[in-house]
N, C-alpha and C positions, 0 to 999 in steps of 0.2 A: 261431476265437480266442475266447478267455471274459475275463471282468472278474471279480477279485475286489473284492466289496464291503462284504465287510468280516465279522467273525466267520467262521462256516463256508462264507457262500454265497459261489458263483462262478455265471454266468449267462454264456451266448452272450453275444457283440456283438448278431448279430445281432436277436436278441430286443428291444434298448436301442431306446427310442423315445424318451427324453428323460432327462436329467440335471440335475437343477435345483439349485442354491440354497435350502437353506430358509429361512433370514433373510430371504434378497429376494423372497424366493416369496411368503411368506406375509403381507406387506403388500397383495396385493391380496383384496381383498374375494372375488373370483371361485375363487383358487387355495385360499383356506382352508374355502370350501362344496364346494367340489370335493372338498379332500383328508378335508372332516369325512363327508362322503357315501360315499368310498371305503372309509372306515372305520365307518362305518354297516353297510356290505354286506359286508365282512369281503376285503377285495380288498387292503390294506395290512399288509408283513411287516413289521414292527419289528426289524431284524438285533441288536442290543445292547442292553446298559439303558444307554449314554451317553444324551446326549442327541447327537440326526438332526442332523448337518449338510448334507446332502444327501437329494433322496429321486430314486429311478430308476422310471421309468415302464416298463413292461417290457409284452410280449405273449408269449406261447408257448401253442399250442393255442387258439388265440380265444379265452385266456385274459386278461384283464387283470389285473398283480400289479404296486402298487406296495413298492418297499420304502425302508425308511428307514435311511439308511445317516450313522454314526459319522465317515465320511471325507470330507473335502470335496468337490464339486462337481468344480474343478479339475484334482485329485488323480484324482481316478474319469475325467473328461473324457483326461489324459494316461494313464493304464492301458489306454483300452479306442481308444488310439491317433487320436480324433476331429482333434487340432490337426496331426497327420504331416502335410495336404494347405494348413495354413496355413502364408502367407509373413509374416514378422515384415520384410519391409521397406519 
């Protein structure tokens, strides 16, 4: 199954190692030398000129690719089916 995240790209599920927030993300000191480090090394896709509501931590080929995705968090979370095994009761 794939996740579209927004412009042209589409990516495995499987690949998806995290979905984050970036508003909430990047209040911690730790996620923003991570993510300025990522992009230091050229590891981060910028999918749109919006601005990132989300970014996806991804692996394929012991590859690490984060990208920066237009769509929210939530939004990318229910497409790539994560909440299907959650119970809302």
């Amino acid at each position: 199954m794939f996740v579209h995240l927004g412009g042209d790209v589409v990516i495995p599920i499987k690949d998806i190692i995290a979905i984050m927030d970036i508003e909430s993300s990047i209040t911690s000191s730790n996620t923003k030398e991570f993510l300025k480090t990522a992009d230091d090394e050229g590891f981060i896709v910028n999918i749109s000129n919006d601005a990132p509501k989300s970014f996806v931590l991804s692996e394929r080929d012991n590859k690490t690719i984060i990208y920066l995705s237009p769509i929210s968090s939530a939004t990318l979370h229910k497409r790539s089916g994560f909440f299907n095994d959650v119970s809302l009761k």
